[in-house]
C-alpha positions as CSV (number, residue, x, y, z in Angstrom):
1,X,-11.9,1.9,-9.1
2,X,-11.4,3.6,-12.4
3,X,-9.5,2.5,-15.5
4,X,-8.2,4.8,-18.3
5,X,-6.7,3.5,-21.6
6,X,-4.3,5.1,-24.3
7,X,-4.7,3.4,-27.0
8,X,-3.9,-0.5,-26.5
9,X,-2.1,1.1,-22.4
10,X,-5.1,0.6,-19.7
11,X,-4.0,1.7,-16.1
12,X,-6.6,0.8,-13.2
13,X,-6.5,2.9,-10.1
14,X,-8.8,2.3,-6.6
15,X,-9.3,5.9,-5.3
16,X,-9.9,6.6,-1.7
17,X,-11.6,9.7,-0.8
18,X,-12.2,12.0,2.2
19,X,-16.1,12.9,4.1
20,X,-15.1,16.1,2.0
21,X,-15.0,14.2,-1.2
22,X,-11.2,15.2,-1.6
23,X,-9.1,12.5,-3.1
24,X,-6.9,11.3,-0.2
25,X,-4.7,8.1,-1.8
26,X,-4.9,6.3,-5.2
27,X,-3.6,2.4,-4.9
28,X,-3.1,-0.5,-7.4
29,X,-1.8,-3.7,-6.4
30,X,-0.2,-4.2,-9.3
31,X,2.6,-1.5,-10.6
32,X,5.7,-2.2,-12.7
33,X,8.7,-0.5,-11.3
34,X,12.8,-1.7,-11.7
35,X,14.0,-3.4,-8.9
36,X,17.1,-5.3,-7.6
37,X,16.9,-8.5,-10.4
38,X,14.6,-6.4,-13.1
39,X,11.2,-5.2,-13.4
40,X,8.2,-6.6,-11.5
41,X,4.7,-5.5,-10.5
42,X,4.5,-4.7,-7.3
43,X,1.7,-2.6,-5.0
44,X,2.1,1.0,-4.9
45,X,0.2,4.1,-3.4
46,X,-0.4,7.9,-3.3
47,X,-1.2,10.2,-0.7
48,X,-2.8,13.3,-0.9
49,X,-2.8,15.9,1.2
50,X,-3.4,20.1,2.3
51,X,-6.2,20.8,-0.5
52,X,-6.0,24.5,-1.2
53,X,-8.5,26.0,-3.5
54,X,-7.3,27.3,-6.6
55,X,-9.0,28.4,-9.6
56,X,-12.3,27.5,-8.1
57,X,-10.8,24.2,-7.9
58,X,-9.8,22.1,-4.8
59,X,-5.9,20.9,-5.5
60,X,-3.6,19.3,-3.0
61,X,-0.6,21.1,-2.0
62,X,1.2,18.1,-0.7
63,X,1.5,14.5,-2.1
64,X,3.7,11.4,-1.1
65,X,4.0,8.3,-3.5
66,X,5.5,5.0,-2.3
67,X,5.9,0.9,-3.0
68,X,4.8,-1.8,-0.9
69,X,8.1,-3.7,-0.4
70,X,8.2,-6.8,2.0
71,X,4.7,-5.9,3.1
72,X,6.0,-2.2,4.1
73,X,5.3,0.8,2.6
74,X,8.2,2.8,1.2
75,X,8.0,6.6,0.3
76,X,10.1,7.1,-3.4
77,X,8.7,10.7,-3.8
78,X,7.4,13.1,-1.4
79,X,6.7,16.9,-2.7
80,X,4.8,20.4,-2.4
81,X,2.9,21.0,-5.1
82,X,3.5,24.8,-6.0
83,X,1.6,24.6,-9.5
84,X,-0.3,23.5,-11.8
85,X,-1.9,23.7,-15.4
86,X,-5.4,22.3,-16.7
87,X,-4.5,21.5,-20.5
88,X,-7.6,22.1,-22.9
89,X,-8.7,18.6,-24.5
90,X,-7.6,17.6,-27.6
């Protein structure tokens, strides 16, 4: 489980990893998203997948992200990543 925080914003995260040590999913049983009658928290998940070094770093080239709806999950976003920038710290 990790937790980050902006400011007075915390987000909480379990993270599920591979033998490897890659990152394979990220859950948290409690997400808000808009729904049919308004906006409620409701589990949600990622899924990680096709690591690909790049950089001397270990990136996935694939991800899907979905919501647990009526106790089944539901893909909202599936993509290839193609990209991707490290921004310096602030």
């Amino acid at each position: 489980m990790a937790t980050l925080t902006d400011h007075r914003t915390s987000v909480s995260l379990e993270f599920r990893f591979a033998d490897s040590g890659e990152v394979t999913g990220i859950y948290t049983s409690g997400r808000w998203g808009k729904f049919p009658g308004g906006y409620r928290q409701v589990p949600w998940e990622g899924h990680f997948h096709h690591y690909q070094q790049r950089d001397g770093l270990f990136v996935p080239s694939e991800a899907d992200v979905g919501w647990y709806l009526d106790d089944d999950w539901r893909t909202v976003w599936r993509g290839t990543i193609t990209s991707y920038q490290i921004r310096p710290p602030c």
